[in-house]
C-alpha positions in Angstrom: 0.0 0.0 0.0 1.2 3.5 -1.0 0.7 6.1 1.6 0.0 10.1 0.3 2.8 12.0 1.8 0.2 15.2 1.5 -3.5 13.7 2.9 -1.8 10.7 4.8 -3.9 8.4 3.2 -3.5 5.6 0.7 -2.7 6.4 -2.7 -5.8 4.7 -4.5 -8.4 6.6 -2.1 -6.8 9.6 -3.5 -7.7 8.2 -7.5 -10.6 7.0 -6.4 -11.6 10.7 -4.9 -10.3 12.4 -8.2 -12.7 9.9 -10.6 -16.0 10.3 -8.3 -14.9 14.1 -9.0 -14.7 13.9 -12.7 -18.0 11.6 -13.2 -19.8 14.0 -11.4 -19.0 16.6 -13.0 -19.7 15.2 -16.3 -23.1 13.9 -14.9 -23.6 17.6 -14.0 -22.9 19.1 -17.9 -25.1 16.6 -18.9 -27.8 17.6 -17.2 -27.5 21.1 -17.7 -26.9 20.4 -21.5 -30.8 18.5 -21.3 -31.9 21.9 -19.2 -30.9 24.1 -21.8 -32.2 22.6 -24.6 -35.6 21.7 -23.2 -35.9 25.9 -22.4 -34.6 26.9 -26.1 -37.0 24.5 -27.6 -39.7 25.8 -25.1 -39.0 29.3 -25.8 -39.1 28.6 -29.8 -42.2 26.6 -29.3 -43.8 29.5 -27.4 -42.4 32.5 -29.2 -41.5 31.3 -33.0 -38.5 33.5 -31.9 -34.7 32.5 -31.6 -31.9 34.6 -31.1 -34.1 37.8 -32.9 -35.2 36.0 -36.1 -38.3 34.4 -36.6 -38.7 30.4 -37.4 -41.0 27.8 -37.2 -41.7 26.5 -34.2 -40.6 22.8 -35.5 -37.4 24.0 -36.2 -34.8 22.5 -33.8 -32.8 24.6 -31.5 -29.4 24.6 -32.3 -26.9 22.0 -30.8 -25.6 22.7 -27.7 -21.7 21.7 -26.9 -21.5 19.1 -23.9 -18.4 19.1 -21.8 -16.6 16.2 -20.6 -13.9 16.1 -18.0 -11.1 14.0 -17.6 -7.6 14.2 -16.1 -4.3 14.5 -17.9 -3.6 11.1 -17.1 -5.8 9.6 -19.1 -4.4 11.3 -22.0 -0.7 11.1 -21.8 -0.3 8.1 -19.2 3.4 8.6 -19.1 4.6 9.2 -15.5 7.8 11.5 -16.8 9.4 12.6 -19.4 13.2 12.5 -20.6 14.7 15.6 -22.0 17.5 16.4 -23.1 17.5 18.2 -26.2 14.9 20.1 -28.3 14.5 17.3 -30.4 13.1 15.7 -27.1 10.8 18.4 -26.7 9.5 18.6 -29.7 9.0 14.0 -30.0 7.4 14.6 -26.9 5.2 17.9 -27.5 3.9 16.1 -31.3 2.7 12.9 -29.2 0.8 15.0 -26.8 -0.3 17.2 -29.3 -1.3 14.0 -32.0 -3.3 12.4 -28.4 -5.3 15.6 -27.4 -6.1 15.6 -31.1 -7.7 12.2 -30.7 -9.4 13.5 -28.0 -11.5 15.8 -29.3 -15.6 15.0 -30.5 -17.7 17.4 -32.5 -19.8 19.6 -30.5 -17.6 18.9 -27.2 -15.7 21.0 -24.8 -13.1 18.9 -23.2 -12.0 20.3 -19.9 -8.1 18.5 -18.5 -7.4 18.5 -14.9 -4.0 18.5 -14.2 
């Protein structure tokens, strides 16, 4: 068992903290997402009105961007790096770069703890 030098407690009650964190967080954006939808399709319905223009009241409000929330680690799971020149830094920026790349979703904000 690892003990936390910081909270004096072991290591994976720290992890386990940090993921009830992030899922409820992203439980939280998604229900918030569902909230504002509902009142822009309500206000549409009730008004024909959107942002100052007129449209039918069928027509669908216009996507809204969830969040998700996840911590570095699952991104780049690599516990240091090496450097010792700038072509380190660069081999090491492009696979971090090429990885937050394959992170992203259309009509998704993707918030990284650190």
């Amino acid at each position: 068992m690892r003990i936390c030098k910081v909270f004096r407690c072991d290591i994976g009650d720290i992890c386990e903290v940090i993921l009830d964190k992030v899922r409820c967080l992203n439980e939280i954006e998604k229900e918030e997402t569902k909230i504002i939808a509902a009142k822009q399709l309500a206000y549409v319905a009730e008004t024909g009105n959107y942002g100052g223009k007129t449209i039918s009241p069928a027509a669908l409000a216009p996507k809204v961007k969830r969040k998700k929330t996840g911590g570095i680690k699952s991104i780049n799971n690599v516990a240091a790096w090496q450097l010792e020149n700038e072509a380190d830094v660069e081999k090491y920026i492009a696979e971090l770069e090429k990885k937050l790349m394959n992170t992203l979703e259309e009509d998704t904000i993707i918030n990284i703890d650190f």
